[in-house]
C-alpha positions in Angstrom: 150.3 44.9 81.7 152.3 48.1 81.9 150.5 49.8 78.9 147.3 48.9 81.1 148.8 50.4 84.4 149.5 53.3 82.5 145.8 53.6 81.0 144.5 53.2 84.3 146.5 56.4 85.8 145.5 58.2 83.0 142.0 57.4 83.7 142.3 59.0 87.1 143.3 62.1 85.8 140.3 64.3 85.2 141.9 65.9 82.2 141.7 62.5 80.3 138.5 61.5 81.9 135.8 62.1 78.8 138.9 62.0 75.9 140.9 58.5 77.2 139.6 55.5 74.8 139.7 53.1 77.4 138.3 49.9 76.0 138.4 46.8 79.0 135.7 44.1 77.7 135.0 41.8 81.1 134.0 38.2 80.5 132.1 36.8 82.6 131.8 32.4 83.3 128.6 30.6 83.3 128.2 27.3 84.0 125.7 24.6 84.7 124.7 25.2 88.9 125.2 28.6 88.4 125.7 30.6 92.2 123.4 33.2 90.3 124.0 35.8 93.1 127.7 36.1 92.5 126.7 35.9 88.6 124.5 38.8 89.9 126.7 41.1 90.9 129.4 40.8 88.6 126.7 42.1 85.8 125.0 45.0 87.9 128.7 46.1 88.0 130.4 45.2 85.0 127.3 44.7 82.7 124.8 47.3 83.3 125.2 50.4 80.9 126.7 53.7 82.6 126.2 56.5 80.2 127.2 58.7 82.7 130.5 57.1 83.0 131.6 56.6 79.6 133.6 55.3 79.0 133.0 52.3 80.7 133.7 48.1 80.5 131.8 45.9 77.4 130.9 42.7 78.8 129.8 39.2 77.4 128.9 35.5 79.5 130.9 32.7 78.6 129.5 29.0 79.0 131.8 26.6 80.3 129.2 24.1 79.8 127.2 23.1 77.1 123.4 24.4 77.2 121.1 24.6 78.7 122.7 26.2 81.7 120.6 26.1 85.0 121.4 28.9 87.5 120.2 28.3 91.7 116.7 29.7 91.9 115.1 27.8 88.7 117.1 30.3 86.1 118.3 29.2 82.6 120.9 30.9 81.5 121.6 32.4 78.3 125.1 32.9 77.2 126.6 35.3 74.5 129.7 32.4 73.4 131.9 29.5 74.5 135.3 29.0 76.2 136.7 31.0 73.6 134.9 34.1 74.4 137.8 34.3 76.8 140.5 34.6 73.9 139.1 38.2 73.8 139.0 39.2 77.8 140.3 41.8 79.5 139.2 40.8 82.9 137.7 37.2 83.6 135.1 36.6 86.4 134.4 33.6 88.2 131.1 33.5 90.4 131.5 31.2 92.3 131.7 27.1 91.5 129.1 24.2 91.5 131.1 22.8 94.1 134.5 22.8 96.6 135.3 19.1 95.9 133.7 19.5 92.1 136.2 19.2 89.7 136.8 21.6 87.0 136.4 20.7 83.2 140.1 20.3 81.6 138.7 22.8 78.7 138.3 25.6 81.1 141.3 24.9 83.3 143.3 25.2 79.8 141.4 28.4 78.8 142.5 30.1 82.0 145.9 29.5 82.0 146.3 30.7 78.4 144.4 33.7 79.2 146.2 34.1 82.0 149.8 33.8 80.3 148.8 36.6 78.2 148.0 38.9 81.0 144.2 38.7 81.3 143.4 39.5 84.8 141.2 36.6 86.7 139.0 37.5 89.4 137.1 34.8 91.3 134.1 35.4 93.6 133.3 32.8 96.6 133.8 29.6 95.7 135.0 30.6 92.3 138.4 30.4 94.0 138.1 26.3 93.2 138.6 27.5 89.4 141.5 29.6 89.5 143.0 27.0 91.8 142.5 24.2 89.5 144.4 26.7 86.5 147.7 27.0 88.9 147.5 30.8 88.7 147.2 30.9 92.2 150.3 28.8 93.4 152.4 30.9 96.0 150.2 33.1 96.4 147.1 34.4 99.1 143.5 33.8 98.2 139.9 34.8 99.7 137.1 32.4 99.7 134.4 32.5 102.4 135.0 31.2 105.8 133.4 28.3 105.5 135.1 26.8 102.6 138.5 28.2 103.9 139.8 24.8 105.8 138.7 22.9 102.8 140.3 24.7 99.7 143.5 24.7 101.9 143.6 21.1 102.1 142.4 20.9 98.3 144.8 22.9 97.3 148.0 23.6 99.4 150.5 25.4 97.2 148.1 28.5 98.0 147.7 30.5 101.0 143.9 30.9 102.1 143.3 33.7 104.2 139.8 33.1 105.7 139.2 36.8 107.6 139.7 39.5 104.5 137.0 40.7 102.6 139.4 40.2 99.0 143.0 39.7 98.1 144.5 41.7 95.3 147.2 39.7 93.7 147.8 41.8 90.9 146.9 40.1 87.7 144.8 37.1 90.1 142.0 38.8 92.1 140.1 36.6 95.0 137.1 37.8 96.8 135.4 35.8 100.3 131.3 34.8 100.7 128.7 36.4 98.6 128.4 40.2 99.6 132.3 40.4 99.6 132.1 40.3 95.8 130.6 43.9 95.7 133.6 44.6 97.8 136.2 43.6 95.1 134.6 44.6 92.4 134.0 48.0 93.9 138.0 47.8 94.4 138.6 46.7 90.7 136.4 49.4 89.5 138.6 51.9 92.1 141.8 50.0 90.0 140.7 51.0 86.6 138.7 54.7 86.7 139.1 55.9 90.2 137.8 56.5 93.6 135.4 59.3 92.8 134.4 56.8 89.6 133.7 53.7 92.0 132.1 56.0 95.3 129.4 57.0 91.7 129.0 53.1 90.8 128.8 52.6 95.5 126.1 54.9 95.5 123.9 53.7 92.7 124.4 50.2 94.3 123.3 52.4 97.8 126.4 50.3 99.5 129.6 51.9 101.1 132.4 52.2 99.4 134.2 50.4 101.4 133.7 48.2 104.2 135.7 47.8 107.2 136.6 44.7 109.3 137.1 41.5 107.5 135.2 37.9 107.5 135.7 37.1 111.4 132.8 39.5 112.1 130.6 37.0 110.6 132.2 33.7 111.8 130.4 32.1 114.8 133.6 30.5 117.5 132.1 27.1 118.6 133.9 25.3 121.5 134.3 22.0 120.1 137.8 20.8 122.4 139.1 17.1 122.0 139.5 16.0 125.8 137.2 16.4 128.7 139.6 18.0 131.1 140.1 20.9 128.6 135.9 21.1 128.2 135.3 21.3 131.4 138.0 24.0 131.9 136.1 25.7 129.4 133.2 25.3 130.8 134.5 27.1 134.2 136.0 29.8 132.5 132.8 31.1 130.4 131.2 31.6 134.3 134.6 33.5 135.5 134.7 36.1 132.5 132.9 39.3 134.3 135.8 38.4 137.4 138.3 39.5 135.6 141.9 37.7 134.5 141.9 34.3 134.2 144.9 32.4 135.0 146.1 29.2 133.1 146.9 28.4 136.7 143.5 29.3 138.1 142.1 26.8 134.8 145.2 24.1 135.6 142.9 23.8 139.5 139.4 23.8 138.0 139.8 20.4 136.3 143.1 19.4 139.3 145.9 19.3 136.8 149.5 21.5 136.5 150.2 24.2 134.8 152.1 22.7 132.5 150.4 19.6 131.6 147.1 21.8 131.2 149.2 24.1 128.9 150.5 21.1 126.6 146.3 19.6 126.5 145.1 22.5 126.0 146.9 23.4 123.1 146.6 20.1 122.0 142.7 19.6 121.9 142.5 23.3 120.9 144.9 24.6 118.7 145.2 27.4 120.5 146.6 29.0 123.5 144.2 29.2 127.0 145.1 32.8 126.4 144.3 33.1 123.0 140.7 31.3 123.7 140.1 33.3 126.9 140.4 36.8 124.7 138.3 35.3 122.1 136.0 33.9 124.5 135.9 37.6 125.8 135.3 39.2 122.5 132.3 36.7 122.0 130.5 37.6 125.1 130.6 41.3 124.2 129.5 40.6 120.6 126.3 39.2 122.1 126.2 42.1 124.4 126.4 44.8 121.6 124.0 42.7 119.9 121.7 42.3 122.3 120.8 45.7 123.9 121.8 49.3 125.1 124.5 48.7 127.6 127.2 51.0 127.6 130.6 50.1 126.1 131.8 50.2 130.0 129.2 48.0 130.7 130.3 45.6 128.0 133.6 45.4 128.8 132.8 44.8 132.6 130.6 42.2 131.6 133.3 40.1 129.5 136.0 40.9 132.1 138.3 43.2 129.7 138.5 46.0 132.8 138.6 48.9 130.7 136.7 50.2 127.5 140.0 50.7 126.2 141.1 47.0 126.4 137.8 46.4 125.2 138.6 48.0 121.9 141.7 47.1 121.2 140.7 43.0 121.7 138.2 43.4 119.2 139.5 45.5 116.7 142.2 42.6 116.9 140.3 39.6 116.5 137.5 40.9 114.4 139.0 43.6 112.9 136.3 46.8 113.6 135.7 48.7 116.4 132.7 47.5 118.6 130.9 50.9 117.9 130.9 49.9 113.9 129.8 46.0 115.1 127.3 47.3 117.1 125.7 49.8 114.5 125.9 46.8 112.1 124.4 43.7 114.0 122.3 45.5 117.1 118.8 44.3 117.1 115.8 46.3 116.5 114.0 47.6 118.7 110.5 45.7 119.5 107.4 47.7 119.0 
């Protein structure tokens, strides 16, 4: 792993640029139920010839299945080996898995971990994070999947740490990226790993994505109020008409639904998870999402609207819990204009 590190620095330096003989061959896993986006973008990155960048990654498709191998969409897939393609890999790529509560086949499981004792890097995109799971490599450590499998693979797997907001985690030798699109994300940051930034801003713009993206997954993740208790719901309730007044007290939401403080506190937090000050500022955050979403008003308007009292406050609430600025959520999620 050193030796590689030490490759990879060279790479950056435009002196060895056209003379280093970098060779990295990139395996990358089929299997029957293929998630044939993932599968997608891990060969427009790692498979498509770059002429202009040479040199640049070989790559091969591994079946962990025998054929034929269907992919979503209707595809068969054709495959270049077996498992033990993986003997030769560099860099293994997961795209996603057939399924969170789908077990994986012992043959693979034992292919990982050998590739992985021998310092092959893994990578998983989406659900592929199921896969490396299963092998162990990812005990003690922090994982990406996408936000909707996050609770799940937790409970699946406890001895790692999901992180359901990022875009990817880099572990070193075990890479994880979240949902879909967040692939292009890590493999944009693998690329960045092994050649370079100016290297991976050349494969961003073929692609015609950024090279990177800011915020992580909570920009995507709808909030639903689903409380246990109907004190605590109808407390709710109350608030979401109070917002554009201003602070909320837990004391002014204790008297809505004729409870104390305390009491309401301790139910709250019970039915919720969270604090009634935690929800209130999330609450706040998801009114001004519609609101950017949803028309032209002014970031003072917005923050009026939702009660925050200041643009400023505004800003800092959001970059917080969704981690960009509402300027960047607006340019990415405002509605077209009609007409």
């Amino acid at each position: 792993m050193a030796a590689a590190r030490t490759l990879r620095l060279l790479a950056e330096m435009p002196l060895f640029r056209h003379i280093l003989p970098m060779s990295h061959h990139v395996v990358l896993l089929a299997y029957d139920g293929l998630a044939t986006f993932e599968f997608g973008l891990a060969a427009e990155v790692f498979g498509l010839p770059r002429p202009e960048l040479s040199p640049w990654y070989s790559c091969a498709v591994a079946a962990a299945d025998p054929p034929p191998l269907r992919a979503v969409g209707g595809v068969r897939v054709l495959v270049d080996a077996g498992l033990e393609a993986l003997e030769q890999a560099d860099t293994i790529i997961v795209p996603g898995w057939r399924g969170i509560d789908t077990p994986v086949p012992e043959a693979l499981v034992d292919a990982l971990v050998a590739a992985h004792r021998r310092g092959c890097r893994l990578v998983s995109l989406c659900s592929g994070v199921v896969v490396l799971a299963a092998a162990g490599v990812l005990d003690g450590k922090r994982a990406a999947t996408h936000w909707r499998y996050a609770a799940r693979v937790g409970e699946r797997f406890p001895a790692l740490r999901v992180d359901a907001d990022v875009l990817y985690v880099d572990e070193g030798q075990v890479l994880t990226a979240a949902g879909s699109a967040a692939g292009l994300d890590l493999l944009l940051h693998i690329v960045r790993q092994d050649f370079g930034s100016a290297v991976a801003a050349s494969v961003a713009k073929r692609l015609v994505i950024a090279p990177f993206r800011d915020g992580g997954q909570a920009q995507f993740v709808d909030q639903p109020i689903q409380p246990r208790g109907a004190a605590v719901a109808r407390a709710m309730e109350w608030a979401l008409t109070q917002l554009v007044h201003g602070p909320i007290p837990v004391a002014a939401l204790a008297r809505a639904v004729h409870m104390s403080p305390r009491s309401f506190h301790r139910k709250f937090v019970a039915a919720t998870g969270q604090s009634p000050a935690d929800w209130l500022t999330r609450a706040r955050v998801d009114h001004a999402r519609a609101a950017l979403e949803g028309g032209p008003a002014t970031l003072q308007e917005v923050s009026d609207a939702a009660g925050f009292g200041s643009v400023d406050a505004l800003r800092h609430h959001f970059q917080r819990v969704l981690g960009v600025s509402p300027a960047a959520y607006r340019r990415r999620f405002r509605a077209p204009a009609a007409g």
